[in-house]
N, C-alpha and C positions, 0 to 999 in steps of 0.2 A: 439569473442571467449571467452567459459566459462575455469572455469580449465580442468571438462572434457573435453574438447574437447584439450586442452593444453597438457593433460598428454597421452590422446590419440596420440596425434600429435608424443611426445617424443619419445613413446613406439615405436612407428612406423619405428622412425630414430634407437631407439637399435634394432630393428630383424632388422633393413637394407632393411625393405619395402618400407620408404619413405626417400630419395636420402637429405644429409643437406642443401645444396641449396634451394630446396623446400619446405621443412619447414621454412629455413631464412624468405624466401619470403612472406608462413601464417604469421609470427610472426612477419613480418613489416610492416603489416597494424597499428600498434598500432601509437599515441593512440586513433585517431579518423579516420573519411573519409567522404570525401565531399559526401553528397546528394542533390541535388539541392539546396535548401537555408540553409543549415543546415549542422553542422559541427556533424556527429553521434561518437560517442565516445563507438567505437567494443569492446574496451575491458578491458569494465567496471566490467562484470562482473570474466575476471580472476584477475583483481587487490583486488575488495570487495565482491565475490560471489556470487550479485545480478548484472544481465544485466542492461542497458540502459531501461530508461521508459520514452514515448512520451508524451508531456503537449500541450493539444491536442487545448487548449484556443489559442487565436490572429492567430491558424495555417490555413491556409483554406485546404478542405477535399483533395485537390491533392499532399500538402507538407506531410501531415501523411500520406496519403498511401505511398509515394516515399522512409517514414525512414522504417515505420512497414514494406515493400519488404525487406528491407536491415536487417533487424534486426529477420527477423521470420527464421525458419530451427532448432531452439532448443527450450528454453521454449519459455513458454507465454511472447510475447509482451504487455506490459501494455500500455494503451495510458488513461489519466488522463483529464477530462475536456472537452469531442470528443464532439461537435456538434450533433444533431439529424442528420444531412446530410451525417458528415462523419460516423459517426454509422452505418446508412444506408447502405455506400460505402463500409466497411467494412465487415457488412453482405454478401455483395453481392460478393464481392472477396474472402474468405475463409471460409474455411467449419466449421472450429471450433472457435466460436465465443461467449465468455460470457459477457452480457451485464449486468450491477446492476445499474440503474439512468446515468450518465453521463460517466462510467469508462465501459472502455472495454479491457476484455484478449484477443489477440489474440494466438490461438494454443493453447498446453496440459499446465497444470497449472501441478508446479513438485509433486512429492509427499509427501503429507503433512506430518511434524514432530510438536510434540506439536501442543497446543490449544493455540488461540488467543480469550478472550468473548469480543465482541464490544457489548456497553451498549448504547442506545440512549435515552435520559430522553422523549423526546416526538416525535410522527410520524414528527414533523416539524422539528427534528434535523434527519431525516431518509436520505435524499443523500448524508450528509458528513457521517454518519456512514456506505451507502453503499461502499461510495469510501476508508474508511479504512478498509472493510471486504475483498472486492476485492483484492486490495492491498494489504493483509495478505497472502490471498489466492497463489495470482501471485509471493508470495515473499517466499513462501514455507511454511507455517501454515496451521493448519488444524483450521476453524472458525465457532463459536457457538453468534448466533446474540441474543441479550436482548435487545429486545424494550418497551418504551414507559414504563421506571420504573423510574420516575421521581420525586424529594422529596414532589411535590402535592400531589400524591396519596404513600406513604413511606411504606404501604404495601405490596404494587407491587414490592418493590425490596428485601423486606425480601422475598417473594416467591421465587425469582431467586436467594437465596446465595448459593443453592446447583451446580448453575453452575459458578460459581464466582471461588468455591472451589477449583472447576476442571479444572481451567486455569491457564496454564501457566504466560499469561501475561494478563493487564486487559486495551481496547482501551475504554476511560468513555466520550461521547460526551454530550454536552450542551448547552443550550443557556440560557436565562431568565437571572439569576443570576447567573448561574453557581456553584450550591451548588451540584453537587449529586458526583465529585470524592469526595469532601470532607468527604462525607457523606459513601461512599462505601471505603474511607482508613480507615475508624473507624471502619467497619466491616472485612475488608482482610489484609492480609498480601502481598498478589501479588504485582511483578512488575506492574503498571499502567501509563498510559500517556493517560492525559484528553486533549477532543477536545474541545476548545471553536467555539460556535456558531454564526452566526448574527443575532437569533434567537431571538428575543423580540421588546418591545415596545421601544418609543423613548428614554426612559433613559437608557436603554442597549447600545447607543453608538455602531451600530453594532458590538455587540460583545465584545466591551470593556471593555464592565462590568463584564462579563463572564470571560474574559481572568483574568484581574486584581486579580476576588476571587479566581481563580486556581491556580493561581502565589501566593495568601497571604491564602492556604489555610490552616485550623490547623492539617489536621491529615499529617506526616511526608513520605515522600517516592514516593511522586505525580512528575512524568515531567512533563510539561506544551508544548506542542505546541500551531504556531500562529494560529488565526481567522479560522474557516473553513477548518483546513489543515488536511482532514483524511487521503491522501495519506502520507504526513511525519508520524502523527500517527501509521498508518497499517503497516511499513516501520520496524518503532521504535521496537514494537510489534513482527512481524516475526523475527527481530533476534532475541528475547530473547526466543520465544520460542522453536524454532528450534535448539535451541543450546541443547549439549546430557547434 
């Protein structure tokens, strides 16, 4: 249960459509409910305005579909990390289905407020930057992708500050060294929250090296999420922009 559906509920019990009892009984599902291995936690999104999102890793393709049933009839179901198989499974049962690399909506994605720009310094940071564009999407953002503007080629990302401009909030994914939030705070002013990547050779420590410079970087105003986390990133991001 989201609020809409909350206040809906409420309104229902003032004109005397829907009997208090009856609502009790909506309203005592909270705060979870069993679905076969899995504890789903219904009403997440009337406590924090975002629903319940499925981490589709270590799950095999029968436990996700058993939560995404339980959880679709409003927005988009997010499932984070889905297998090619349960992907698949999930094509195959519903008709509205967005796929970007490993992250899948299921059902209408709501309507977007503010811009979210995910920046991906190279095509090889490209699936953690699809699962934070997603994940912005599904979280209520409207999302403007910047790829492959990387401090190798430093050109390529003065081309794109006119979309930088125009975001509310800035998602800045990386790996190597993890120089390019640093590099795009000296330029903007935006909220931003850099992704680090596992994206480098062997002294990137997957990822670690990345993580570290975005945690010690010099221009001021940078969050840091962990390793590879573009879903926390996309998460971070949709609030700030969707906020009026």
């Amino acid at each position: 249960m989201d609020r809409d559906r909350a206040r809906a509920l409420l309104d229902a019990v003032a004109a005397g459509t829907v009997p208090p009892d009856e609502a009790l009984d909506a309203l005592a599902v909270a705060p979870y409910e069993q679905v076969a291995d899995a504890l789903v936690d219904t009403h997440r999104a009337l406590r924090t305005g975002d629903p319940e999102v499925v981490y589709g890793a270590g799950k095999t393709t029968a436990q996700v579909l058993d939560v995404v049933a339980r959880l679709t009839g409003g927005r988009a179901v997010l499932v984070t990390r889905a297998a090619p198989a349960t992907i698949e499974a999930l094509q195959d049962q519903y008709d509205e289905v967005l796929v970007d690399g490993g992250t899948v909506a299921v059902g209408p994605l709501p309507e977007p407020r503010g811009c979210v720009a995910v920046l991906a310094a190279g095509t090889s940071d490209g699936p953690v930057a699809a699962e934070a564009a997603l994940t912005a999407r599904a979280f209520g953002a409207g999302v403007e992708r910047v790829d492959d503007v990387g401090v190798a080629g430093l050109h390529r990302l003065l081309t794109a500050k006119p979309a930088l401009d125009r975001a509310d909030c800035l998602v800045v994914v990386a790996g190597m060294e993890g120089a390019l939030p640093s590099v795009v705070g000296g330029l903007v002013g935006t909220p931003m929250v850099a992704v680090p990547t596992s994206v480098g050779y062997g002294a990137s420590f997957g990822g670690l090296a990345a993580l570290l410079a975005m945690l010690n970087a010099c221009a001021p105003g940078i969050t840091v999420v962990n390793i590879d986390n573009g879903f926390g990133a996309g998460v971070f991001a949709a609030r700030v922009a969707r906020r009026p």
